[in-house]
C-alpha positions as protocol buffer text, in pm:
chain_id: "A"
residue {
  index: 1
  type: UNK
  ca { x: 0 y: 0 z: 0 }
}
residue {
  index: 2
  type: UNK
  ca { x: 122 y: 348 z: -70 }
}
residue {
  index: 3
  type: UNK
  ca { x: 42 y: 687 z: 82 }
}
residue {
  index: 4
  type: UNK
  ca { x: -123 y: 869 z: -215 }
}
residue {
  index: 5
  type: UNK
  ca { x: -320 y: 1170 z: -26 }
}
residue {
  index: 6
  type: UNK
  ca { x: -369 y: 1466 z: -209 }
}
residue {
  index: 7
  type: UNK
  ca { x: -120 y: 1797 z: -87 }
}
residue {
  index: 8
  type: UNK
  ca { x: -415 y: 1996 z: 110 }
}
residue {
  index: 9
  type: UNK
  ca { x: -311 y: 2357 z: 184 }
}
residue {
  index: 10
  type: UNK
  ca { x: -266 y: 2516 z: 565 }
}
residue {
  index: 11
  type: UNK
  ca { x: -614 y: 2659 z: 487 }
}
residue {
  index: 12
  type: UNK
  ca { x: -773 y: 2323 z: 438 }
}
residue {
  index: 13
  type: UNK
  ca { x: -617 y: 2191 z: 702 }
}
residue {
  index: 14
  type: UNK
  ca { x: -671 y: 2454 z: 992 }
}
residue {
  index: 15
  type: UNK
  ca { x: -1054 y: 2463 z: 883 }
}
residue {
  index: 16
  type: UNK
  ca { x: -1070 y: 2128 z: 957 }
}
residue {
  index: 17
  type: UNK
  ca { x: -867 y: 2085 z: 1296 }
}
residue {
  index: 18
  type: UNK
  ca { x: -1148 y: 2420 z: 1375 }
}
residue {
  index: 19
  type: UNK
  ca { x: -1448 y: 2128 z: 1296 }
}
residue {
  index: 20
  type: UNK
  ca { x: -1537 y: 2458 z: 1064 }
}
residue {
  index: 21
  type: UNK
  ca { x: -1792 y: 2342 z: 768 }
}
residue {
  index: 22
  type: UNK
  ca { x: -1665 y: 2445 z: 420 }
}
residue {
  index: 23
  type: UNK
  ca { x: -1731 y: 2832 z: 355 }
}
residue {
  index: 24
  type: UNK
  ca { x: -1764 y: 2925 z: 742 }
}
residue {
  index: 25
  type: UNK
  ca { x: -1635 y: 3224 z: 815 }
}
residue {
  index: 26
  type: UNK
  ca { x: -1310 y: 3188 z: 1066 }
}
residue {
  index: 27
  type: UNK
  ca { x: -1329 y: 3388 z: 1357 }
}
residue {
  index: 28
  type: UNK
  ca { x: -1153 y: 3740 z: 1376 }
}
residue {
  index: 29
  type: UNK
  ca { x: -786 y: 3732 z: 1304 }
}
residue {
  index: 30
  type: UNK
  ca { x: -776 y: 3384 z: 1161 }
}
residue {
  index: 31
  type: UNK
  ca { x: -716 y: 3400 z: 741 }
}
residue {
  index: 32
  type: UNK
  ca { x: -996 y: 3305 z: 530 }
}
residue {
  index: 33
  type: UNK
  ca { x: -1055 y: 2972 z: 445 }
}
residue {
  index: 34
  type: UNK
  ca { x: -1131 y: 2838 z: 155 }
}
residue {
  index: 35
  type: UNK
  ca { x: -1435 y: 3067 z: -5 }
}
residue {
  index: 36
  type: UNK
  ca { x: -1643 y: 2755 z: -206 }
}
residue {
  index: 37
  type: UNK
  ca { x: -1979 y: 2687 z: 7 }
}
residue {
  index: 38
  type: UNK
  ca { x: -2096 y: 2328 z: 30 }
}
residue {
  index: 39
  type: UNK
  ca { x: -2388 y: 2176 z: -193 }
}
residue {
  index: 40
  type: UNK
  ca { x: -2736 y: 2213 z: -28 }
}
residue {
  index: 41
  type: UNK
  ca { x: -2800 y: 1947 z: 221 }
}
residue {
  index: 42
  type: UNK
  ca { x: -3181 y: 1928 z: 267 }
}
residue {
  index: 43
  type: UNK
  ca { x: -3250 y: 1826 z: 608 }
}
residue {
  index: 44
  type: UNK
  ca { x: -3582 y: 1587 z: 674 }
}
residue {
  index: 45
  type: UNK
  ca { x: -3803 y: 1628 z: 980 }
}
residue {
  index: 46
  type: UNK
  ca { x: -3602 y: 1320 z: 1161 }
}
residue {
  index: 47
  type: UNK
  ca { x: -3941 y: 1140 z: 1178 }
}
residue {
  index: 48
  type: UNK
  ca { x: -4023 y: 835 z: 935 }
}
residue {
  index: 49
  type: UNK
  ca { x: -4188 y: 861 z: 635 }
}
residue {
  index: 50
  type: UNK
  ca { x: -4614 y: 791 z: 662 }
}
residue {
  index: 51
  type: UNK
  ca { x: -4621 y: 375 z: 721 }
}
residue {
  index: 52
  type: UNK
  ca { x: -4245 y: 354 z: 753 }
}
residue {
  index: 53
  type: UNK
  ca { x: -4107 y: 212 z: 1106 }
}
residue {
  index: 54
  type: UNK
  ca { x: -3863 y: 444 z: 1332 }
}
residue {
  index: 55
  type: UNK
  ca { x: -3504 y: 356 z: 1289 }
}
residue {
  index: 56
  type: UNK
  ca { x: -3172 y: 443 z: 1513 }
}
residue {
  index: 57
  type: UNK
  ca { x: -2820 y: 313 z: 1410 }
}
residue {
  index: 58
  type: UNK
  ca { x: -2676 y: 190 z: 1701 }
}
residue {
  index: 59
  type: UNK
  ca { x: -2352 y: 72 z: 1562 }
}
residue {
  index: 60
  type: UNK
  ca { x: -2138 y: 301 z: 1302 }
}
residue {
  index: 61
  type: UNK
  ca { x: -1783 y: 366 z: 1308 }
}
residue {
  index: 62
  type: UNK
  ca { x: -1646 y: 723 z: 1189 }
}
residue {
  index: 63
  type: UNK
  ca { x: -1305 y: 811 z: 1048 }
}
residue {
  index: 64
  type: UNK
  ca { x: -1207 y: 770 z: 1416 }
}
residue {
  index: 65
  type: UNK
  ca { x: -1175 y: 424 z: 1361 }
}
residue {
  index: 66
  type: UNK
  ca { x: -916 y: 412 z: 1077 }
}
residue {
  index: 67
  type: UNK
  ca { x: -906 y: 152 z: 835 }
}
residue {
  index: 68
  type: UNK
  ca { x: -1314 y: 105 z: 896 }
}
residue {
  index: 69
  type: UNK
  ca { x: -1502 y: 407 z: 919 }
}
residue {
  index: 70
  type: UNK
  ca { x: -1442 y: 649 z: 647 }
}
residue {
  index: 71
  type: UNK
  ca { x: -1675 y: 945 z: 788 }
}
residue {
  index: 72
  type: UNK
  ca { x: -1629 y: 1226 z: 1017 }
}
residue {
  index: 73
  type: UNK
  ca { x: -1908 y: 1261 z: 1313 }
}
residue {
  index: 74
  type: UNK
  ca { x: -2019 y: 1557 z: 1157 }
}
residue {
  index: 75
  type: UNK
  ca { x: -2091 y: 1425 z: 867 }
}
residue {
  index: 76
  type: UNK
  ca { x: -2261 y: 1130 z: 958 }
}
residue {
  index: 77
  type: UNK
  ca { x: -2489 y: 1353 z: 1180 }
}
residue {
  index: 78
  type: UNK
  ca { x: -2565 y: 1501 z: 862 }
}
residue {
  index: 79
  type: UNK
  ca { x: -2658 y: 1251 z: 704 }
}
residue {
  index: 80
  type: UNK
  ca { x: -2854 y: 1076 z: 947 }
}
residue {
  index: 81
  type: UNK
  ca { x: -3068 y: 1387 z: 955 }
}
residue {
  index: 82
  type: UNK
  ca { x: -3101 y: 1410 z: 626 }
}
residue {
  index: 83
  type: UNK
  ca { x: -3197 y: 1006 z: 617 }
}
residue {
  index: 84
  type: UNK
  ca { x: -3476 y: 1078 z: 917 }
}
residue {
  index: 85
  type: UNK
  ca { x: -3337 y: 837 z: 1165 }
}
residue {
  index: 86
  type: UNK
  ca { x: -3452 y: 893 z: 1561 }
}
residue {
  index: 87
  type: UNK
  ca { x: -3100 y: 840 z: 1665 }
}
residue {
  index: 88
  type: UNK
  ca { x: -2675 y: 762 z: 1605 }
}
residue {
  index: 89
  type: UNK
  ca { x: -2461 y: 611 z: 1825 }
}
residue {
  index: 90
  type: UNK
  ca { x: -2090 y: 675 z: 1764 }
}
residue {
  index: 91
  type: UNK
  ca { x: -1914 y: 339 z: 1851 }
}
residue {
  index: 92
  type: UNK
  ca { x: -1547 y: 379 z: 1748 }
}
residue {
  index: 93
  type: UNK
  ca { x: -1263 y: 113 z: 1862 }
}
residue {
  index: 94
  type: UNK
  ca { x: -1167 y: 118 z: 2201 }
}
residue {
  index: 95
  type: UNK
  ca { x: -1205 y: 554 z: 2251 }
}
residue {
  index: 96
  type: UNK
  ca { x: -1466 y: 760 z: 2271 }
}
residue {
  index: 97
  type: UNK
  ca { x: -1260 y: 1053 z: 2014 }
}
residue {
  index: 98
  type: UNK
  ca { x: -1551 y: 1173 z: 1792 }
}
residue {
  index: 99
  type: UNK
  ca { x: -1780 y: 1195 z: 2098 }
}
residue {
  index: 100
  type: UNK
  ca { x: -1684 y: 1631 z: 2107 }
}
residue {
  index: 101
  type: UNK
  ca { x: -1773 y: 1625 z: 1751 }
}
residue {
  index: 102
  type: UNK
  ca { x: -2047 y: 1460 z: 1712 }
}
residue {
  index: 103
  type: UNK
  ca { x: -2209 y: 1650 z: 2037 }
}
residue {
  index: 104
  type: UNK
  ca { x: -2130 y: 1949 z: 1867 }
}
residue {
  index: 105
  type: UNK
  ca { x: -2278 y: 1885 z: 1497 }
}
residue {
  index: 106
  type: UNK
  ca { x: -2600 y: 1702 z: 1690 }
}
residue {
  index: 107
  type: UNK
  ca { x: -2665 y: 2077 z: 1863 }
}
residue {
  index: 108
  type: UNK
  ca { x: -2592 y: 2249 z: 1596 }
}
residue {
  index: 109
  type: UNK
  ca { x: -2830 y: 2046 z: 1391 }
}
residue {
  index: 110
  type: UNK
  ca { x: -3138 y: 2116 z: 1701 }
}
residue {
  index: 111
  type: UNK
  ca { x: -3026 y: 2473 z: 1656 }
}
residue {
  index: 112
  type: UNK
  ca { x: -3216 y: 2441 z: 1310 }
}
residue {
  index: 113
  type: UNK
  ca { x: -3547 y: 2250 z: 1463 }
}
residue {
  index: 114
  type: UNK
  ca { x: -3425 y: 1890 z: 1328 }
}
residue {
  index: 115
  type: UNK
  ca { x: -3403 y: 1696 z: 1608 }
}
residue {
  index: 116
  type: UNK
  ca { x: -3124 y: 1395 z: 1652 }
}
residue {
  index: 117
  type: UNK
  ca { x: -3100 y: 1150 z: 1950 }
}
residue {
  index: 118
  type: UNK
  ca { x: -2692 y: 1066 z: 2011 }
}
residue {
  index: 119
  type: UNK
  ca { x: -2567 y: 774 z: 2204 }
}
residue {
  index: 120
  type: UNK
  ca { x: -2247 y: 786 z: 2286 }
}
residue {
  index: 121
  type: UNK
  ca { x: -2038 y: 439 z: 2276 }
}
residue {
  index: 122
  type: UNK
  ca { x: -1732 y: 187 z: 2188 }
}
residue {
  index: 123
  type: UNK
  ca { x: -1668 y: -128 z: 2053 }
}
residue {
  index: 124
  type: UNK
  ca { x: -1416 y: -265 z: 2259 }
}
residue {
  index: 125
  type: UNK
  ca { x: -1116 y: -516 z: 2130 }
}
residue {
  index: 126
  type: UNK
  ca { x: -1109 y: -845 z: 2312 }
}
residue {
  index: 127
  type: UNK
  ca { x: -817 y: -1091 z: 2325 }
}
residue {
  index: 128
  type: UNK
  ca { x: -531 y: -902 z: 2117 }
}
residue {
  index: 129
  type: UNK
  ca { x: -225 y: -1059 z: 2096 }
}
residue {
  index: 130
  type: UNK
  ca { x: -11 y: -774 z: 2004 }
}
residue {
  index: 131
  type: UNK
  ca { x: -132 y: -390 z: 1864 }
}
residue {
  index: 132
  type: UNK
  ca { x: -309 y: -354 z: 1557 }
}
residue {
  index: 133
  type: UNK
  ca { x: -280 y: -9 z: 1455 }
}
residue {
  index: 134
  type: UNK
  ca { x: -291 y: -12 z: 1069 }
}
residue {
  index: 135
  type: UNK
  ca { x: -431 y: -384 z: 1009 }
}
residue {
  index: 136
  type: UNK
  ca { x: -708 y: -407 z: 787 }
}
residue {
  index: 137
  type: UNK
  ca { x: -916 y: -666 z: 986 }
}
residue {
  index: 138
  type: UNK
  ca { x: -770 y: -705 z: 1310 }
}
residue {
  index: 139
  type: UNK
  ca { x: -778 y: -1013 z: 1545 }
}
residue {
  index: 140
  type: UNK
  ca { x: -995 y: -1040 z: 1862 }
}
residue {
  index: 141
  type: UNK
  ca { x: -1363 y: -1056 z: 1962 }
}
residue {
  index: 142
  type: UNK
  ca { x: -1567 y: -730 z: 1939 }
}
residue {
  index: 143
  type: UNK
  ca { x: -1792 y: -608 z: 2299 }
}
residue {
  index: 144
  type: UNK
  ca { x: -2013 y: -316 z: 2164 }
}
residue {
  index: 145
  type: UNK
  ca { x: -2114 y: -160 z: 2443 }
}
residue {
  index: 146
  type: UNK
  ca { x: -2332 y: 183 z: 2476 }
}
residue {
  index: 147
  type: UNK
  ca { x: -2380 y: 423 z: 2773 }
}
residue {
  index: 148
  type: UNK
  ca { x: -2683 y: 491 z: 2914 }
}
residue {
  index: 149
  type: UNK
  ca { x: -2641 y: 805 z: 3102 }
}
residue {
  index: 150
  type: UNK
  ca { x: -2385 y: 1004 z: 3243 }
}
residue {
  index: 151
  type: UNK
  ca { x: -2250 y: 756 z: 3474 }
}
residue {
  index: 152
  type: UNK
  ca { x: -2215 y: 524 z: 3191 }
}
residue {
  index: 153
  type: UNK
  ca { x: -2029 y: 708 z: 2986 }
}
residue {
  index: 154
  type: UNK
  ca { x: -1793 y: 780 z: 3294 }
}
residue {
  index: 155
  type: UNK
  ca { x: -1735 y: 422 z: 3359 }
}
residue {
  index: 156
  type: UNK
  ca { x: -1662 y: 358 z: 2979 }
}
residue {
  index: 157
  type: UNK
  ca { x: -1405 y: 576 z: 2918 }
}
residue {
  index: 158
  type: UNK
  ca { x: -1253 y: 471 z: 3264 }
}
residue {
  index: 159
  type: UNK
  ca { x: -1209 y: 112 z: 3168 }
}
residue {
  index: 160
  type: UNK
  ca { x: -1075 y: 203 z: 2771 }
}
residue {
  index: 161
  type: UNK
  ca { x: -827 y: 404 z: 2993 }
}
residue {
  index: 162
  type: UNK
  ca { x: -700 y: 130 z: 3187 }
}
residue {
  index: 163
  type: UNK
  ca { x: -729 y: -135 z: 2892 }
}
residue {
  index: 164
  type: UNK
  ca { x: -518 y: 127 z: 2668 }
}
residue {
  index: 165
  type: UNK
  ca { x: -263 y: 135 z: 2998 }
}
residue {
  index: 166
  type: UNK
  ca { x: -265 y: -244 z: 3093 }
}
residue {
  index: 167
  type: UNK
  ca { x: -195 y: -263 z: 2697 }
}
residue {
  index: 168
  type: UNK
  ca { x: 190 y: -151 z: 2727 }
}
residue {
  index: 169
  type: UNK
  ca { x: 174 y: -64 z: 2352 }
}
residue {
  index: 170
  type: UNK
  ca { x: -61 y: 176 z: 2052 }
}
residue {
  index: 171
  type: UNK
  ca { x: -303 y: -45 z: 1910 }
}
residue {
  index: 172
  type: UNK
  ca { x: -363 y: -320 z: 2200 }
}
residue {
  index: 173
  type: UNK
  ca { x: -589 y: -248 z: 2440 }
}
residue {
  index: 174
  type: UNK
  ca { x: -587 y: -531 z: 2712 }
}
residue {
  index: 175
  type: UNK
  ca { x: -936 y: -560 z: 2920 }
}
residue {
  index: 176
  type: UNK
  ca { x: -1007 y: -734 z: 3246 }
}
residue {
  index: 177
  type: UNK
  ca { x: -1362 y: -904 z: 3155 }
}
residue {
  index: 178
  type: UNK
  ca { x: -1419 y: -996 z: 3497 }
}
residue {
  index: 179
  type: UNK
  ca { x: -1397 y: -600 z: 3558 }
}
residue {
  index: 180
  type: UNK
  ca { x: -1567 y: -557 z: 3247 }
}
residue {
  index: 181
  type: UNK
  ca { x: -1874 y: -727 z: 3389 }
}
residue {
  index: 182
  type: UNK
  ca { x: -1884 y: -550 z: 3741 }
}
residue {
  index: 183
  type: UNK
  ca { x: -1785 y: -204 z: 3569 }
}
residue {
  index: 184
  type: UNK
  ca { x: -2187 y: -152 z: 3415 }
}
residue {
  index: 185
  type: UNK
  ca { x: -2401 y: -173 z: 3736 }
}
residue {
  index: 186
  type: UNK
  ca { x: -2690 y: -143 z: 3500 }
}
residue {
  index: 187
  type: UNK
  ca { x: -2507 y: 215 z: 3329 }
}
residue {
  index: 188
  type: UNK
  ca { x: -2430 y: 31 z: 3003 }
}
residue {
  index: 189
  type: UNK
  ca { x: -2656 y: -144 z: 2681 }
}
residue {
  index: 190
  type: UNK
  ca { x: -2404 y: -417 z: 2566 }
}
residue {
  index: 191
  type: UNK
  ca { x: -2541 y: -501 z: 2198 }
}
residue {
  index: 192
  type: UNK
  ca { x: -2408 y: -910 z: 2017 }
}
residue {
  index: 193
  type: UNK
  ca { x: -2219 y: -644 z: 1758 }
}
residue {
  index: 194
  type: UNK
  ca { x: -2081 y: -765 z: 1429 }
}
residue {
  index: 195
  type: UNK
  ca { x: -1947 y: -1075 z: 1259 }
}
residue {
  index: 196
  type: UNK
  ca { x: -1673 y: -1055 z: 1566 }
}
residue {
  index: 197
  type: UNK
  ca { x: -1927 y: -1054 z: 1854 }
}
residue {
  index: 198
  type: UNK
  ca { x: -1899 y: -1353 z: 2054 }
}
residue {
  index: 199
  type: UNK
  ca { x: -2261 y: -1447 z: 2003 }
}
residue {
  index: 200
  type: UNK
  ca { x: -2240 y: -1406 z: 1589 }
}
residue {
  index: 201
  type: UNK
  ca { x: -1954 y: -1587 z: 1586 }
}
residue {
  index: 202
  type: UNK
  ca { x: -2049 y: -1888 z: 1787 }
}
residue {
  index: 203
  type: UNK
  ca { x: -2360 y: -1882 z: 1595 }
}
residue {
  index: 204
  type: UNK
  ca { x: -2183 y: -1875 z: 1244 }
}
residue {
  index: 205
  type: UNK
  ca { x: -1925 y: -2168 z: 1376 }
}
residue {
  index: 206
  type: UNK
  ca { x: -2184 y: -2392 z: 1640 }
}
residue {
  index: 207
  type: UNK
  ca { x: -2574 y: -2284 z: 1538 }
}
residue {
  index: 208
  type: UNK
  ca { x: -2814 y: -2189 z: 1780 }
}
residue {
  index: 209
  type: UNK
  ca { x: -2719 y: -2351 z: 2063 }
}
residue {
  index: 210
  type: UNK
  ca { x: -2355 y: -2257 z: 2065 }
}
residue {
  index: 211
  type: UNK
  ca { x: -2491 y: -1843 z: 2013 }
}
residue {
  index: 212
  type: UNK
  ca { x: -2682 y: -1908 z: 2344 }
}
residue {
  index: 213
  type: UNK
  ca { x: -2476 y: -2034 z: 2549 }
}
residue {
  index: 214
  type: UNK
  ca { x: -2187 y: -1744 z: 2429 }
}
């Protein structure tokens, strides 16, 4: 693989580090940024269409989790809105880093009457053997997990905190399951995740019975 990434001017690139949206004016003594204005995004009502059934993604990764989300919270707040779901949850890898983002575009969006439920969340690497920064589909078992309140959210980042420092190294999170399990209290929605969920992949490699007992 090669790094091919267009050259993107000190404009660009201090726009973006500002979370400004293309043709936003900078604030006093800053120099302009770039002076094209995004297309027209036209935002829906965030309720489902006559007949249609309310729908909130619980599970999306942004371009927080590199290599697997390609989006950044802002846009996929946009988006959502624009879509008319009830609700996003942000569940990067092991880190809560678009949650400041995402907070920020979802307000920003009420400011204009459109109304988008955020959950804030992380799907947490189980079972690494050694850091996976940069590998396309890394090893492990995925725990999805989603906070509930306040208090949730507090106990999440505190155990990504200590799995990121038990993990000695970037990339390799080590959790304590056992702690894992008595961390919640109730605070946390833990969803079966993806393909790397322990109950999808003892379903895909035992059936029915193997998915229940995981």
């Amino acid at each position: 693989m090669g790094w091919n990434n267009p050259p993107v001017p000190w404009r660009e690139l201090q726009r973006r580090m500002s979370w400004r949206a293309a043709g936003q004016r900078p604030p006093p003594g800053e120099p302009a940024g770039p002076k094209t204005a995004p297309p027209p995004v036209t935002l829906l009502t965030g309720r489902p269409a006559p007949g249609g059934e309310p729908w909130a993604e619980l599970h999306c990764h942004s371009s927080y989790s590199f290599l697997d989300g390609a989006s950044t919270p802002a846009e996929l707040v946009t988006e959502a809105a624009r879509l008319g779901l009830e609700a996003l949850a942000i569940t990067d890898h092991d880190g809560m880093y678009g949650v400041p983002q995402f907070a920020q575009a979802a307000a920003k969006l009420a400011g204009q009457g459109v109304r988008l439920r955020t959950v804030f969340g992380a799907e947490l690497s189980l079972g690494l053997p050694a850091g996976q920064t940069g590998v396309p589909d890394p090893v492990g078992r995925h725990l999805l997990v989603l906070a509930r309140d306040p208090e949730g959210y507090r106990r999440l980042c505190a155990v990504i905190s200590a799995a990121q420092l038990a993990g000695g190294e970037k990339g390799r999170p080590v959790y304590d399951e056992g702690a894992l399990a008595g961390a919640h209290d109730g605070h946390w929605v833990v969803l079966t995740g993806c393909r790397k969920g322990h109950v999808p992949a003892a379903l895909a490699a035992g059936g029915p019975d193997a998915a229940g007992r995981a």
